[in-house]
C-alpha positions as CSV (number, residue, x, y, z in Angstrom):
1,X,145.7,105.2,140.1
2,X,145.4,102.0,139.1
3,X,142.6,99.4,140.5
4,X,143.4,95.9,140.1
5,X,142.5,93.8,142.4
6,X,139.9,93.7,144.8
7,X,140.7,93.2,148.8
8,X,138.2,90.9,150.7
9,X,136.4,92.6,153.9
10,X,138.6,90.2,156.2
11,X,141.7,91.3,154.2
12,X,143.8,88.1,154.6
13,X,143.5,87.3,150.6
14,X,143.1,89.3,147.6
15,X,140.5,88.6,145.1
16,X,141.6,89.1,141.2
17,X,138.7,90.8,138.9
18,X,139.0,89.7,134.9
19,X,137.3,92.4,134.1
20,X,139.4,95.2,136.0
21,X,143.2,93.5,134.5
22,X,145.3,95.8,132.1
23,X,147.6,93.7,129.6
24,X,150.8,95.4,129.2
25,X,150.3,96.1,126.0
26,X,147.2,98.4,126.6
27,X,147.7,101.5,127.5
28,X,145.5,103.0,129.9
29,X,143.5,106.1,128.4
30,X,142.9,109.1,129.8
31,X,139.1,110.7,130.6
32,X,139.5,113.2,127.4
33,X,140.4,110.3,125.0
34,X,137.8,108.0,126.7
35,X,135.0,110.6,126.8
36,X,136.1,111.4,123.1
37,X,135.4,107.4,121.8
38,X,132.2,107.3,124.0
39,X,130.8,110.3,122.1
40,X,132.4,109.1,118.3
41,X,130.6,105.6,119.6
42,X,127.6,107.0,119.7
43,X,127.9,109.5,116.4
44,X,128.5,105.8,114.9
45,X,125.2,104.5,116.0
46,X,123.3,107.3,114.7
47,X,124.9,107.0,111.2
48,X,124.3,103.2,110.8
49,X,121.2,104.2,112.1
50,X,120.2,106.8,109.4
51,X,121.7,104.7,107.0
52,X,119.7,101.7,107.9
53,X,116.6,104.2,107.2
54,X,117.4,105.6,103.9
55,X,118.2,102.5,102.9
56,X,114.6,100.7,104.0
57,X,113.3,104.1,102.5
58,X,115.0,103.4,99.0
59,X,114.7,99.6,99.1
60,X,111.0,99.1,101.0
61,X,110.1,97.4,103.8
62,X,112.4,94.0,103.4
63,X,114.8,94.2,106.9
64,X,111.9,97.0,109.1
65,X,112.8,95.4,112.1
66,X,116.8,95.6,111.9
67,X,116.4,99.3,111.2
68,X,114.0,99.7,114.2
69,X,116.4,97.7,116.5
70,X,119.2,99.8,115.6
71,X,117.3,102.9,115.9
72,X,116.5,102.0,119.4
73,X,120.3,101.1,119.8
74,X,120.9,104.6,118.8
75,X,118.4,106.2,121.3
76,X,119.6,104.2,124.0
77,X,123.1,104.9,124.0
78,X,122.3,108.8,123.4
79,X,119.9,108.3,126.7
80,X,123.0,106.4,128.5
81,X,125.6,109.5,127.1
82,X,122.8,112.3,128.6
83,X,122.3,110.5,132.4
84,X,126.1,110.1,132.4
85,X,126.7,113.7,131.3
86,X,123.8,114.8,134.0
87,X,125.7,112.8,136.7
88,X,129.1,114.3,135.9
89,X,127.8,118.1,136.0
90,X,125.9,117.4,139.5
91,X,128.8,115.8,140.4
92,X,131.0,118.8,139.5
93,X,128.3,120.9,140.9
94,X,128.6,119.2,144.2
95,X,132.3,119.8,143.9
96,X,132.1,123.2,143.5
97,X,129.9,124.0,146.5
98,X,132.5,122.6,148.6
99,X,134.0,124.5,151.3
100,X,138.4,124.6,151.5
């Protein structure tokens, strides 16, 4: 199903998002293909990450507060990852306690 535009409460015109438009030349992707760039995404930050730090480690001090900023970068996205992941097991956990 795909959301494109967004309905006013009256529903006599239809409001046009930028930000929820497909071009036809982008294919939609699926959750498994999605879930799978989110987690390379964040595999990513943590290398640049490390690398940032054995690189200050070999070279001193010169760029500490780039490293630090993308070492928080890192922790922040693996934060975001765990509360999504936590929201989508409740979720499925709420699921699964319905009654058919």
């Amino acid at each position: 199903m795909r959301v494109d535009t967004i309905r006013s409460i009256t529903g006599d015109r239809t409001v046009t998002s930028p930000t929820l438009q497909r071009t036809a030349d982008v294919p939609a992707q699926s959750f498994t293909e999605e879930l799978k760039s989110t987690v390379k995404a964040v595999n990513d930050r943590h290398l640049q990450a490390n690398q940032a730090m054995a690189t200050g480690a070999a070279e001193g001090p010169n760029k500490i507060h780039e490293t630090m900023i993308q070492l928080e970068e890192a922790d922040i996205s693996t934060r975001l990852f765990l509360k999504l992941r936590t929201k989508a097991l409740d979720a499925y956990q709420e699921i699964m306690r319905m009654q058919f």
